[in-house]
C-alpha positions as CSV (number, residue, x, y, z in Angstrom):
1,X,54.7,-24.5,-212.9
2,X,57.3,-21.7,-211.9
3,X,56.6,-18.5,-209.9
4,X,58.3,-16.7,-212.9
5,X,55.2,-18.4,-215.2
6,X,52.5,-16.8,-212.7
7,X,54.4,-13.4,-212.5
8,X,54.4,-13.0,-216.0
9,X,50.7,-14.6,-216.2
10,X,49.0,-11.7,-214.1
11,X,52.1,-8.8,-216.0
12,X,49.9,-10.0,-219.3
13,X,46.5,-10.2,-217.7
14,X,46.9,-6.6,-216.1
15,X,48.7,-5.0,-219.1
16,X,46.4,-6.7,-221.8
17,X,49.4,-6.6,-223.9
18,X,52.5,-9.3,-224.5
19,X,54.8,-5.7,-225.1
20,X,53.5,-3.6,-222.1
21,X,54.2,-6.8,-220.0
22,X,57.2,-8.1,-221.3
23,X,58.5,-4.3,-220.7
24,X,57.1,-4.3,-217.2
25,X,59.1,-7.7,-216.1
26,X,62.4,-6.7,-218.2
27,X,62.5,-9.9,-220.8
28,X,61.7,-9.9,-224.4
29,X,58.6,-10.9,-225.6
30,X,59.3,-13.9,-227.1
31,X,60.4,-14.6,-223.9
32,X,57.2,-14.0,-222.3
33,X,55.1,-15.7,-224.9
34,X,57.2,-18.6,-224.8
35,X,56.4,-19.5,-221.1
36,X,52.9,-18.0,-221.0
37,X,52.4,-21.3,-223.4
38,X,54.5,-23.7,-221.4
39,X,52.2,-22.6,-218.7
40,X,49.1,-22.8,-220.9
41,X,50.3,-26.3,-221.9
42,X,50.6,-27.4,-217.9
43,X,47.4,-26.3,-217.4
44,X,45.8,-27.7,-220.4
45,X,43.7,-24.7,-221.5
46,X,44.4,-21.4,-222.8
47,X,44.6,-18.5,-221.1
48,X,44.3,-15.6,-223.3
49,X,42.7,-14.8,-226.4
50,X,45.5,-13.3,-228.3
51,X,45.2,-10.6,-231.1
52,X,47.5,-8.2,-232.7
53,X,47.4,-5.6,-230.4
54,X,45.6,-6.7,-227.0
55,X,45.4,-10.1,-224.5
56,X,42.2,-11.0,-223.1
57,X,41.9,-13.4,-220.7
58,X,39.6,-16.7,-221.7
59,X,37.5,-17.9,-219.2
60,X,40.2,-20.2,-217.3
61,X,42.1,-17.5,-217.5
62,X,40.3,-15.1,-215.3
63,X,39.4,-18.2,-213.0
64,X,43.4,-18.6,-212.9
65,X,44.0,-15.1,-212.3
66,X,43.2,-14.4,-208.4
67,X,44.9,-18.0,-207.5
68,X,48.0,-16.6,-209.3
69,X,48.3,-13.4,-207.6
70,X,47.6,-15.2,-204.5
71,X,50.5,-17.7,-204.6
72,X,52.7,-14.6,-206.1
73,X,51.4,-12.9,-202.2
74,X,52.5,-15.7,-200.6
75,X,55.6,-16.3,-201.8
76,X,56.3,-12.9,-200.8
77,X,55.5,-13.1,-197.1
78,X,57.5,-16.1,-197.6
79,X,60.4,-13.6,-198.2
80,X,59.4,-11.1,-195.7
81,X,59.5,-13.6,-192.8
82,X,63.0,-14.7,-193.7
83,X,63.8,-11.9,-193.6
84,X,62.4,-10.4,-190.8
85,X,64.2,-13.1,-188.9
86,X,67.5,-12.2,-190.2
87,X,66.6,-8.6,-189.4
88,X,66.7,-7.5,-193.0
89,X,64.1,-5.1,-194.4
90,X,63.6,-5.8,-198.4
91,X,61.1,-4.8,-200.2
92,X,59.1,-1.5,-201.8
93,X,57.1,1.4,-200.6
94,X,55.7,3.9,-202.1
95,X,55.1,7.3,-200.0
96,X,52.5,9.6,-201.4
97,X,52.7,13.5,-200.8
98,X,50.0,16.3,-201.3
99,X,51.3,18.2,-204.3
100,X,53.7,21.1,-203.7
101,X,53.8,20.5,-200.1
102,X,57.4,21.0,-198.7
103,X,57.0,19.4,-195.3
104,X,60.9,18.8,-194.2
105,X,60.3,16.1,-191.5
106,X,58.5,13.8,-194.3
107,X,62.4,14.5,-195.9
108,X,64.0,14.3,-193.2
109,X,62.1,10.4,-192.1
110,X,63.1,9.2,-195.9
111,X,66.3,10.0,-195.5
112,X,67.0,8.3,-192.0
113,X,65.2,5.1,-193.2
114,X,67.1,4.9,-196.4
115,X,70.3,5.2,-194.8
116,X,69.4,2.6,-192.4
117,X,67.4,0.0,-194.4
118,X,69.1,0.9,-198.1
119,X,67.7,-2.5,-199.8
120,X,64.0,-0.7,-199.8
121,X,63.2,1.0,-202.7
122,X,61.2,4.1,-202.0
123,X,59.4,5.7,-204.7
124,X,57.8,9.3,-203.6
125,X,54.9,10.9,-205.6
126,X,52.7,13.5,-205.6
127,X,49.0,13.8,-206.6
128,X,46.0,15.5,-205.1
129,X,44.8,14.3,-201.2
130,X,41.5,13.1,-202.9
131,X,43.5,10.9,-204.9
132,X,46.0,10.1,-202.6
133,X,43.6,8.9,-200.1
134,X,41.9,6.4,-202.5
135,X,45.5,4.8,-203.3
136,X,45.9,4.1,-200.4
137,X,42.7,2.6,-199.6
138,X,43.4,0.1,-202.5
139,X,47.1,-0.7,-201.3
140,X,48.3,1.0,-204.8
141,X,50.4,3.3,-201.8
142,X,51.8,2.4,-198.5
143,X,51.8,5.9,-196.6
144,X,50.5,9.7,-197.8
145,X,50.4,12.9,-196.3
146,X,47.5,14.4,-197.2
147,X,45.2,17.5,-196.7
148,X,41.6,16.7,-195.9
149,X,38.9,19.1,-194.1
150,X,37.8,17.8,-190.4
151,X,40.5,15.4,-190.3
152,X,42.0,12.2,-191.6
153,X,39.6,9.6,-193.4
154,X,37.9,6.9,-190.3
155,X,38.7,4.1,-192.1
156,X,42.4,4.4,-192.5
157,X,45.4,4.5,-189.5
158,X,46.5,8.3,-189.4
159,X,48.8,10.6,-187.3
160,X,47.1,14.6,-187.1
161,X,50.3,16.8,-187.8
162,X,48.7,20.1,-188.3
163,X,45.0,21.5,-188.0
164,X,44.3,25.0,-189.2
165,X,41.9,27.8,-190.1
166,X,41.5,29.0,-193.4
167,X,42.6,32.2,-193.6
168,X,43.3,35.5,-196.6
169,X,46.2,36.7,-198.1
170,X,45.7,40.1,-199.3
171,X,47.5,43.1,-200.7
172,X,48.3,46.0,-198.3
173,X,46.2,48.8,-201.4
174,X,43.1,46.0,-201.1
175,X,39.9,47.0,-199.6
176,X,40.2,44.3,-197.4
177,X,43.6,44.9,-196.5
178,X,44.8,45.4,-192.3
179,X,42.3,43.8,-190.5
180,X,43.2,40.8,-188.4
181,X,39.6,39.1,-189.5
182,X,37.0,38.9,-192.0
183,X,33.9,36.9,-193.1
184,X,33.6,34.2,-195.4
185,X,31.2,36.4,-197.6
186,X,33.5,39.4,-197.8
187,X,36.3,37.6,-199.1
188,X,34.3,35.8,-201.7
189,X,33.0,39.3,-203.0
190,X,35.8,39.4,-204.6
191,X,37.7,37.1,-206.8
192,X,39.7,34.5,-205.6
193,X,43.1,32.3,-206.1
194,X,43.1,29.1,-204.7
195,X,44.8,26.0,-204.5
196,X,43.1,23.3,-206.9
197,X,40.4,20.8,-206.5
198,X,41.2,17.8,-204.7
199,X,43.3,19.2,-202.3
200,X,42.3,20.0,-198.3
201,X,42.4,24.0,-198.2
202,X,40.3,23.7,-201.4
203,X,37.9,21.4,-200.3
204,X,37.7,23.5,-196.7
205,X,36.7,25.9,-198.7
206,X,34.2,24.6,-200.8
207,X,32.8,23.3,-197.9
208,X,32.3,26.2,-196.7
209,X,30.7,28.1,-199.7
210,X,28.1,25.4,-200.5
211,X,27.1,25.8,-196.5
212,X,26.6,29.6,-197.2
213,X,25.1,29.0,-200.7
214,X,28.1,31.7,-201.7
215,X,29.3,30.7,-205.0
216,X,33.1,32.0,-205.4
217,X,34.5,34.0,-208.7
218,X,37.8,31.6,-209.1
219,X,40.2,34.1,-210.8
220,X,42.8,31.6,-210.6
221,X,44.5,28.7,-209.2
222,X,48.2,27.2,-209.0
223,X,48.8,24.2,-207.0
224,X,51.9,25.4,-204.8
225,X,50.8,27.5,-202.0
226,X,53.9,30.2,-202.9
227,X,52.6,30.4,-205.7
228,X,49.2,31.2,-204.6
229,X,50.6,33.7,-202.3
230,X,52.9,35.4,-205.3
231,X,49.6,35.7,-207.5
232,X,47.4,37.9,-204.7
233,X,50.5,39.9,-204.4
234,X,50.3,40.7,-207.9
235,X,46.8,41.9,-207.7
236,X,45.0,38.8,-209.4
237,X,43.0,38.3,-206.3
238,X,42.4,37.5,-202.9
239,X,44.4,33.8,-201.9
240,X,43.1,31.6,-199.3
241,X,45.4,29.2,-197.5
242,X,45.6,27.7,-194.3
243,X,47.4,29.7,-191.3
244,X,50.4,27.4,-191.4
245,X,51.0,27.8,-195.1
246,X,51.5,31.2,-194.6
247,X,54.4,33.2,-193.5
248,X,54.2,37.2,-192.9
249,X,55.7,39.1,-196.5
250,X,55.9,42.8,-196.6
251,X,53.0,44.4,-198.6
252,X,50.4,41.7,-197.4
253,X,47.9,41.5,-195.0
254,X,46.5,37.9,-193.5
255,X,43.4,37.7,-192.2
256,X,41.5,34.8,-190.5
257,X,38.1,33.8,-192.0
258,X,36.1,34.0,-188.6
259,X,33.2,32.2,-189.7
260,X,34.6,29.2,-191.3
261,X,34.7,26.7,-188.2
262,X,35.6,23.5,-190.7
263,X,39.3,22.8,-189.8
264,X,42.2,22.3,-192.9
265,X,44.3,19.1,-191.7
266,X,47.7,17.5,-192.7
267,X,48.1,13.6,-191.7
268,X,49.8,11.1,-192.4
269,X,47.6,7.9,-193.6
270,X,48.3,4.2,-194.3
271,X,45.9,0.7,-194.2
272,X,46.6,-1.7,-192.2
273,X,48.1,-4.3,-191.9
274,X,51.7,-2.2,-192.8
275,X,54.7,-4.5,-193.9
276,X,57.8,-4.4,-191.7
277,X,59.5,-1.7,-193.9
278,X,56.5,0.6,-193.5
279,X,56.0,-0.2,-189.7
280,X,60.1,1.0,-189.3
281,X,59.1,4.0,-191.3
282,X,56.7,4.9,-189.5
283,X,58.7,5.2,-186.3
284,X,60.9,7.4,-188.3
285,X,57.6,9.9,-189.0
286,X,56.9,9.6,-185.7
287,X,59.6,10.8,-184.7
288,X,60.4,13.1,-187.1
289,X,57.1,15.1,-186.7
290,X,57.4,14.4,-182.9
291,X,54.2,12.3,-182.6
């Protein structure tokens, strides 16, 4: 029995597919299905129930399934320690990012630690925070910076970069316009761009409404907060952002929403424990966003 057998073992169970799989461990199928049967032989018993288009596992093969992915684990830390003790950091991590957020330090950390450590492959993406959270609760994700209202989930490790109030971006002609604060109700009497559901500012302000049983007219949404800001300046409504999102522009007025007391938050998250590469980027985030 080979670690290569095992590795293509779970690419099959997870995939449910001999293509998809051998695709995802960069052999031909044949090549796949040739050892999936050698292994199959070793074990005496079948692992999948084959048909044209799918793989489903039998039942030794779902008893075979978490032992495989465990020794796959393990021979992995196996690596890491070597490594570790020749002071080389191998490996992956994924970074997650809060879509259309621009935060330079977050750049500025990925670049020092790639320069520094270029055997890890880093793969950034972006996604909602709602979404972002959960992938890294399941490991799916090493680190994400994320928008959340209060602050940063309990059960994950987390550095607070920024905590804001919500405020409006408004057009100088708007009713609304030059005043340095407003309610909650009087910008929702009118109709609103926001960012989307799933992100902090939007869930700060849904928050919010339900609280105050206001239910908001959503004239629009775009998930970049320039954009949001572009939008009110056209007239399609009144934008609500956090302070720090916001930068003064000629021919709008921001105002504070007074009564919302529910902070918007950007942190950085991760589970513990964090792999050697992730712990080293971390120090580079620290430092970066001087925390």
């Amino acid at each position: 029995m080979e670690l290569r057998q095992l590795e293509y073992f779970v690419a099959v169970a997870e995939e449910c597919n001999f293509t998809r799989a051998a695709e995802r461990v960069h052999i031909s199928q044949s090549g796949v299905s040739a050892q999936i049967r050698q292994l199959e032989r070793e074990l005496g018993a079948p692992l999948f129930e084959r048909s044209a288009r799918t793989a489903t596992l039998t039942t030794a093969g779902k008893a075979a399934l978490e032992h495989a992915r465990a020794a796959l684990n393990s021979a992995k830390s196996v690596k890491t320690a070597v490594d570790e003790v020749g002071a080389v950091i191998r490996g992956e991590l994924t970074v997650g990012m809060v879509t259309a957020c621009t935060v330079t330090p977050l750049f500025d950390a990925l670049s020092l630690f790639h320069r520094a450590h270029p055997r890890v492959e880093i793969a950034l993406l972006e996604d909602s925070s709602d979404r972002l959270v959960e992938r890294v609760r399941s490991r799916e994700m090493d680190v994400a910076l994320v928008g959340t209202p209060y602050g940063p989930p309990d059960d994950l490790e987390s550095i607070l970069l920024i905590q804001d109030r919500l405020v409006a971006v408004i057009p100088d002609e708007h009713p609304l316009a030059r005043r340095p604060d407003i309610r909650l109700a009087e910008a929702t009497s009118h109709p609103l761009v926001c960012l989307p559901i799933g992100t902090g500012i939007r869930s700060v302000l849904d928050i919010a409404c339900r609280a105050r049983g206001i239910e908001p007219a959503m004239a629009m949404q775009a998930s970049a907060p320039d954009a949001v800001v572009d939008l009110a300046a056209r007239g399609l409504g009144v934008a609500i952002l956090s302070e720090s999102m916001v930068a003064s522009r000629t021919g709008l007025s921001i105002a504070v929403i007074d009564d919302v007391d529910v902070p918007a938050t950007l942190s950085l998250i991760w589970s513990v424990p964090a792999s050697p590469a992730l712990g080293v980027l971390l120090t580079h985030l620290r430092h970066a966003f001087g925390s």
